[in-house]
C-alpha positions as CSV (number, residue, x, y, z in Angstrom):
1,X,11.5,-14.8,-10.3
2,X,8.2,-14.4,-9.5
3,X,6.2,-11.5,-10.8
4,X,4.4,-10.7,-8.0
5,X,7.6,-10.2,-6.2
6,X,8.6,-8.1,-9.0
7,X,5.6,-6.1,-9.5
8,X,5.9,-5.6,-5.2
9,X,9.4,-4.2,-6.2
10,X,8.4,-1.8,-9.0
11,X,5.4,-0.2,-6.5
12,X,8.5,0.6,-3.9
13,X,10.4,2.0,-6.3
14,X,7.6,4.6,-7.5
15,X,6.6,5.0,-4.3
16,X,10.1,5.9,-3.0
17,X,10.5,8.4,-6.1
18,X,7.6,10.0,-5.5
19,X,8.3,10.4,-2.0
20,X,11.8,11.9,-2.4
21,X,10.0,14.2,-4.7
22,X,7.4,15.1,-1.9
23,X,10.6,16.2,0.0
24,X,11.3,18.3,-2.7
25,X,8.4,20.6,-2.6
26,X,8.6,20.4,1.5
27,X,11.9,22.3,1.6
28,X,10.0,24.9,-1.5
29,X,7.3,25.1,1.3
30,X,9.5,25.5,4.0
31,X,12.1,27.7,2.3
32,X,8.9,30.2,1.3
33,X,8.1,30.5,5.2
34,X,11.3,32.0,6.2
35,X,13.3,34.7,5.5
36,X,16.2,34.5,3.0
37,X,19.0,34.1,5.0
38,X,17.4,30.6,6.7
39,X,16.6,29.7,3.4
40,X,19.9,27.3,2.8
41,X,19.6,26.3,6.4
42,X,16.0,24.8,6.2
43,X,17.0,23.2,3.0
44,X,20.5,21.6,4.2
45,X,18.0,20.1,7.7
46,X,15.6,19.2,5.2
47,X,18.2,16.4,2.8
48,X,20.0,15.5,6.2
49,X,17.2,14.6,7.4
50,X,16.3,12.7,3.9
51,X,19.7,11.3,4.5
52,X,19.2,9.8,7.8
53,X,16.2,8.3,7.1
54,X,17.3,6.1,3.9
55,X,19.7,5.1,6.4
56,X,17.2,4.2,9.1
57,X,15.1,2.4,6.8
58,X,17.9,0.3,5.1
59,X,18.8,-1.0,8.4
60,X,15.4,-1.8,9.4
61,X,13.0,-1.6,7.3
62,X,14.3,-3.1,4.6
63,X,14.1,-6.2,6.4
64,X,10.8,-5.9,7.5
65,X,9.3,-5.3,4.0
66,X,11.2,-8.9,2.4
67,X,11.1,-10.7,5.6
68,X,9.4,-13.6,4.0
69,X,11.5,-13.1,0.5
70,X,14.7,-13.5,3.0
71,X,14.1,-17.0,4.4
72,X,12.5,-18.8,1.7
């Protein structure tokens, strides 16, 4: 394979890790601005909304990043 595809691969991997753990200190951040109670609440909308996402992107985006990797 081709180690710039490779290397492409390995920055979308770190980038994805880092951005699930971004979404990990977002529900801290929202889960400090509310009261108890709402606390499981905000954090439940917070990884369905992760969820649906990863979902969203491997339907679409996916294909848009290896586009040109697909039809060679």
């Amino acid at each position: 394979m081709d180690v710039i595809f490779l290397m492409n691969n390995v920055w979308i991997v770190i980038c994805a890790i880092l951005v699930l753990v971004m979404q990990g200190g977002f529900i801290l951040l929202e889960a400090g601005s509310v009261r108890m109670k709402n606390a499981g609440h905000i954090a439940s909308k917070t990884v369905f909304t992760v969820g649906i996402v990863s979902l969203v992107f491997w339907a679409f985006g996916y294909g848009l990043i290896y586009v040109r990797a697909l039809h060679s």
